[in-house]
C-alpha positions as CSV (number, residue, x, y, z in Angstrom):
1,X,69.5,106.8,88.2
2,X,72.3,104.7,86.7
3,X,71.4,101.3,86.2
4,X,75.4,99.4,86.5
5,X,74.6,95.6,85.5
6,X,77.4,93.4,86.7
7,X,78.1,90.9,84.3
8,X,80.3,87.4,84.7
9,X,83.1,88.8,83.1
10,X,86.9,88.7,85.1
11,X,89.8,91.3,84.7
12,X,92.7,89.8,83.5
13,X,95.1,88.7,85.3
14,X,93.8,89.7,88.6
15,X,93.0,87.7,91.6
16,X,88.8,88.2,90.7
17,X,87.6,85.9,88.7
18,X,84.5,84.3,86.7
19,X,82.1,83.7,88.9
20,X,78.1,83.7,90.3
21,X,76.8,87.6,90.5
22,X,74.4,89.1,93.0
23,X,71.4,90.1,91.4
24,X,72.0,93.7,89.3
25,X,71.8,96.6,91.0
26,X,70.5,100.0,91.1
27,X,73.4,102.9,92.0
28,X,72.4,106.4,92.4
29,X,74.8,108.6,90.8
30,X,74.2,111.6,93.7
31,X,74.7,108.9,96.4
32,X,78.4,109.0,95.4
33,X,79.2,112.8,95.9
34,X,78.7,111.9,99.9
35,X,82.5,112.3,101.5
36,X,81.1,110.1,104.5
37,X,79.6,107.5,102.4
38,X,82.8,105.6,100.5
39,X,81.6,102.0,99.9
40,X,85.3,100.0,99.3
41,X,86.7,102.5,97.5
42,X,83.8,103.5,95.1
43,X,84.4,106.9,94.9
44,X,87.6,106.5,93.2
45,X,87.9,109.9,92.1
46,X,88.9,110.5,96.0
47,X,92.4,109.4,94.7
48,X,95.0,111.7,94.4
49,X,96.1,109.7,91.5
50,X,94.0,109.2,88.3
51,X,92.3,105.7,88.5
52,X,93.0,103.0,85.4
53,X,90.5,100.5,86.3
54,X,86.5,102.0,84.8
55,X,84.2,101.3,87.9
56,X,82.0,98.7,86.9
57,X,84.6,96.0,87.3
58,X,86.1,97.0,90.6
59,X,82.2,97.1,92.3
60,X,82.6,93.5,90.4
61,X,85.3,92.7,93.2
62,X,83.5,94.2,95.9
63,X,79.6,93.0,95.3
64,X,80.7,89.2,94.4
65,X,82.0,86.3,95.9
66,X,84.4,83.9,94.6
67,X,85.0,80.8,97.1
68,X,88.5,80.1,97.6
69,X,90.4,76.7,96.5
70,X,90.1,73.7,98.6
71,X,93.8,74.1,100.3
72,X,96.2,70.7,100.1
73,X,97.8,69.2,102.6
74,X,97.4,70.2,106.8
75,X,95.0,73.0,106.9
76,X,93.7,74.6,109.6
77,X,89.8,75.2,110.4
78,X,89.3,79.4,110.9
79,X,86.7,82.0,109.7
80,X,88.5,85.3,109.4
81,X,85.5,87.9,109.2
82,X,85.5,91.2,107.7
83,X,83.4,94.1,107.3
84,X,82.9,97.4,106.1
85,X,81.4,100.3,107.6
86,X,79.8,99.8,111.3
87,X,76.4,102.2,110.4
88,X,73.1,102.8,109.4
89,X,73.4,103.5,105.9
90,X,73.0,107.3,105.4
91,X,71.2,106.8,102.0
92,X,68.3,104.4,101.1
93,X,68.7,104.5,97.7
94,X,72.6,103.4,97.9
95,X,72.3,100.1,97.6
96,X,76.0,99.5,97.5
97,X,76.3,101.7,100.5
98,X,73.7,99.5,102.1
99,X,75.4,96.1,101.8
100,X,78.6,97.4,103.1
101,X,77.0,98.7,105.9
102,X,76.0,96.9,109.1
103,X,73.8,98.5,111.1
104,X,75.2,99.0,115.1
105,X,72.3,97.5,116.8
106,X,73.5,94.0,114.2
107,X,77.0,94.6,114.8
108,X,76.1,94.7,118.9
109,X,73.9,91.4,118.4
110,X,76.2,89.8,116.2
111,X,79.4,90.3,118.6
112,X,77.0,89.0,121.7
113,X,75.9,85.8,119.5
114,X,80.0,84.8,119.5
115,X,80.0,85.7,123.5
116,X,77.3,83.7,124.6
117,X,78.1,80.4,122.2
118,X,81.5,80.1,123.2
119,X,83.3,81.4,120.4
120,X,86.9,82.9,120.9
121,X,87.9,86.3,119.3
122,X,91.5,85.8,118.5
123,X,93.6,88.2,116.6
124,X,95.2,87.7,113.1
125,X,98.5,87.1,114.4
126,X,97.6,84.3,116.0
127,X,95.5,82.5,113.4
128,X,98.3,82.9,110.9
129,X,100.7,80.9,113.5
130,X,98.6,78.2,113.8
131,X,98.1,78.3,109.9
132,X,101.8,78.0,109.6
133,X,102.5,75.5,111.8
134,X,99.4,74.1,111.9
135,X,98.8,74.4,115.5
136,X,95.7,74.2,117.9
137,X,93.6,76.8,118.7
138,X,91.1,77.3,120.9
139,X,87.5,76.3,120.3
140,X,85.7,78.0,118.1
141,X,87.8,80.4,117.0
142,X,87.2,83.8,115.0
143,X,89.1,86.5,113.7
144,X,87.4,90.3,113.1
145,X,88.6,92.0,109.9
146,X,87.8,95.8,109.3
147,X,88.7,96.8,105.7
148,X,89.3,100.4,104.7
149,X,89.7,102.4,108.4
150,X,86.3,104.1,108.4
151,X,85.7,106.5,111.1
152,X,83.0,104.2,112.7
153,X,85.4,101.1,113.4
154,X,86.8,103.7,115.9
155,X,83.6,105.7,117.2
156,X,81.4,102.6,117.2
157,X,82.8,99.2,116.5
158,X,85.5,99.4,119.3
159,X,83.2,99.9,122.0
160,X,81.1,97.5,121.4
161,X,84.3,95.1,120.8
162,X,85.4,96.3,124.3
163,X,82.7,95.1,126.2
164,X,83.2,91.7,125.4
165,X,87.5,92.2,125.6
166,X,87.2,91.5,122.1
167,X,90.1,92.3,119.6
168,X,89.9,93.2,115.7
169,X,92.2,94.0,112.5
170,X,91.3,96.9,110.8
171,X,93.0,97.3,107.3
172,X,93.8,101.3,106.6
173,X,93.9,103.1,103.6
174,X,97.0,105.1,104.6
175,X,96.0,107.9,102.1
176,X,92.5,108.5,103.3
177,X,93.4,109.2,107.0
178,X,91.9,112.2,108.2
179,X,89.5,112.5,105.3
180,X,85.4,113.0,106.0
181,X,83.9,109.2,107.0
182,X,87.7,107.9,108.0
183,X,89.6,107.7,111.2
184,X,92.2,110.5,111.8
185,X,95.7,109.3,112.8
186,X,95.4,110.0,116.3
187,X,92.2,107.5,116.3
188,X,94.7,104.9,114.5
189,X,97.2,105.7,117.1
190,X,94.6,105.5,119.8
191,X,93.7,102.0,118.7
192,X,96.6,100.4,117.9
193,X,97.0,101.9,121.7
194,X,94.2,99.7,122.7
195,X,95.3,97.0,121.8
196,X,93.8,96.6,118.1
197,X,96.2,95.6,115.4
198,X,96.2,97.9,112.3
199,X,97.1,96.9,109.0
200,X,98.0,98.6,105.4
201,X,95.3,98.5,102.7
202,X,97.1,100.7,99.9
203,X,98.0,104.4,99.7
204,X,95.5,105.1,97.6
205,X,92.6,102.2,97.3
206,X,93.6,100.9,93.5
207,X,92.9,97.6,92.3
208,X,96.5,96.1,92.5
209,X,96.5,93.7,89.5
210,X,95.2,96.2,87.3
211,X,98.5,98.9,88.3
212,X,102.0,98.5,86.7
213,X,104.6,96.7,88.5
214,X,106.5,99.7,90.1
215,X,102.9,101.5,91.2
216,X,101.6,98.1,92.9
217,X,104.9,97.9,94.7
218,X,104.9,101.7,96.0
219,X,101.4,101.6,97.0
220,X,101.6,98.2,99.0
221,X,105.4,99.5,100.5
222,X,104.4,103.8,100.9
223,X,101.3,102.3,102.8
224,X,103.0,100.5,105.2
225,X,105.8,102.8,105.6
226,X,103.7,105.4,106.5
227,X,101.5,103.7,109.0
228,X,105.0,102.2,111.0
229,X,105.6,106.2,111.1
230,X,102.9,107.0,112.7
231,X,102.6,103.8,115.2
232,X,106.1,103.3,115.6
233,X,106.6,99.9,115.4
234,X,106.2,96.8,112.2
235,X,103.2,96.7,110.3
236,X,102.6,92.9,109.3
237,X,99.0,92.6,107.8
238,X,98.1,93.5,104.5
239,X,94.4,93.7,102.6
240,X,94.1,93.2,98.5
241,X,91.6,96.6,97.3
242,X,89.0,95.0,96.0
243,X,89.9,91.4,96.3
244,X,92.5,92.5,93.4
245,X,95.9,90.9,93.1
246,X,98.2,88.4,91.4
247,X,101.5,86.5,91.7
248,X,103.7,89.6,91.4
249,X,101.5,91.3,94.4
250,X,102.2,88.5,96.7
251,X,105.5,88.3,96.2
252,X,105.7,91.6,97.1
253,X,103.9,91.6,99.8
254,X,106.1,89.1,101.4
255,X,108.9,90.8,100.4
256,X,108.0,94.0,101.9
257,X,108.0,92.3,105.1
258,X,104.1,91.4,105.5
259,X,103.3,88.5,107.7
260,X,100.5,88.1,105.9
261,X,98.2,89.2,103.0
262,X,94.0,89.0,103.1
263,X,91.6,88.7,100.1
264,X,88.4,88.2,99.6
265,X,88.0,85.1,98.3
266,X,85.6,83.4,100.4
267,X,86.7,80.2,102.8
268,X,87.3,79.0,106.3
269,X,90.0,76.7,105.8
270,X,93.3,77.4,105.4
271,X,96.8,76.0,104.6
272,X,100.7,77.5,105.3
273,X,101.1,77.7,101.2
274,X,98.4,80.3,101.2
275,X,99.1,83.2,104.0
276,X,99.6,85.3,101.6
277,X,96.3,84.9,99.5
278,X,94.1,84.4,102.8
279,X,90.4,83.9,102.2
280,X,87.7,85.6,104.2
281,X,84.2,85.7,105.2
282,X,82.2,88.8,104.1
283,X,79.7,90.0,106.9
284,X,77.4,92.6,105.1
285,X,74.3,94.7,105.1
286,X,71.3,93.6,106.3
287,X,72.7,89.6,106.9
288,X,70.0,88.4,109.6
289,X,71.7,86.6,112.8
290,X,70.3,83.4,112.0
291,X,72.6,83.7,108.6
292,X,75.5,85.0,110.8
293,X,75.4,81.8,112.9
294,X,75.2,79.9,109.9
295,X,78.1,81.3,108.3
296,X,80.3,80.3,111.6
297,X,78.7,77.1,111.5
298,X,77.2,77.8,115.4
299,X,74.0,77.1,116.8
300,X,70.6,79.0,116.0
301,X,69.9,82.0,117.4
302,X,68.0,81.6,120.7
303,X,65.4,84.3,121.4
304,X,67.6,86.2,123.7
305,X,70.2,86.5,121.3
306,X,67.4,87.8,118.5
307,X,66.6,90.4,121.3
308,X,69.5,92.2,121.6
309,X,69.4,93.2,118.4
310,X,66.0,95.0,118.6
């Protein structure tokens, strides 16, 4: 067993930084030979291209949280969730598997807490108007993030969203489509069909502070080129691997043509000087549904809602 102790320690120049640490952790070393079992990009020998970031500090973008800055001026009042796989985790001993997976039956109980406490499932687009104009939105308002375009968002998530006409964003590695654990393209197509947005997440999963100028641009602009192929239409949204970017990445990103771009710095408000450095709330493995209602600032769990997810 390899024993990977994450340290306070930031990569320079890159959008993680310093910052409080889960506890260490223990990762398995044949937990990562599973195709279907990818947690954020950890196996990132999947690339086709040879990775220039060692792993210990990109597990340090995905297993921490750094809370964003208290935004000036008019800001506007809206968690923007995101998650990871939708699944029970395949492996016990992954521990980084485990706390980017939530298990379905959570997922189902979670997504029936918002229904029946009068929360409204909006999707990004419409969060990042109000943001930018600073505009109302209904009460209670949530968006659902999906980052890396794992097979399950498709098989599992979506049905579960459909019963309660919910919609969702999920952010696609463009170079992973069709591999083992990740939707194909005619699941993305089938989706954005439905009525789900889909956004770019990189070509190839690389921490995009860490890359050279000219291989953070193509990644960010092949990504999004590619998925506008295949849907046939703009593809606005845009998610930072790894919570990893800097000035030059944003700029890019709205240069490219993103609406906006998603981190995961941690926060609920948000102000029009920041849609391209958008902070997020992290739902992970095994986060009970009295924490869940905490984190949207909603009432305790009744007994019925703790129900449905037995």
């Amino acid at each position: 067993m390899l024993l990977l102790f994450l340290i306070g320690a930031a990569l320079p120049g890159t959008g993680i930084a310093r910052q409080a640490l889960l506890p260490p952790i223990a990762i398995v070393a044949t937990a990562a030979g599973d195709d279907n079992d990818d947690p954020d990009g950890f196996l990132v020998g999947h690339s086709a291209r040879p990775a220039t970031v060692p792993v210990a500090p990109l597990l340090l973008g995905v297993l921490t949280v750094r809370k964003a800055s208290i935004p000036a001026g008019p800001v506007t009042y809206v968690p923007i969730l995101y998650y990871h796989y939708i699944r029970v985790n395949p492996n016990p001993r992954d521990l980084v598997g485990f706390g980017l997976s939530t298990p379905p039956a959570a997922f189902r109980a979670q997504m029936q807490y918002l229904a029946d406490h009068g929360f409204h499932v909006i999707p990004l687009h419409q969060a990042v108007v109000a943001i930018q104009h600073h505009s109302a939105l209904p009460s209670r308002p949530v968006v659902l993030t999906f980052d890396d375009g794992y097979a399950d968002f498709f098989t599992t998530a979506i049905p579960i969203l459909q019963s309660h006409g919910f919609t969702a964003t999920s952010f696609v590695i463009s170079g992973r489509m069709g591999w083992g654990g990740y939707m194909t393209p005619s699941q993305i197509v089938a989706a954005d069909g439905m009525g789900f947005t889909i956004g770019a997440h990189t070509v190839d999963h690389v921490a995009l502070a860490a890359q050279a100028p000219a291989r953070a641009s193509w990644e960010m602009k092949q990504s999004k080129l590619t998925l506008e192929a295949l849907l046939g239409h703009p593809v606005l949204d845009f998610a930072y691997p790894y919570g990893s970017f800097n000035g030059y990445d944003m700029a890019q990103a709205k240069s490219l043509g993103f609406e906006t771009a998603v981190s995961t710095l941690s926060g609920t408000w948000h102000a029009a000087a920041q849609l391209f450095e958008l902070s997020r709330v992290r739902v992970g493995g095994g986060l009970l549904l009295a924490s869940f209602a905490h984190l949207l600032g909603g009432p305790p769990p009744t007994a019925a809602d703790l129900a449905v997810g037995l």
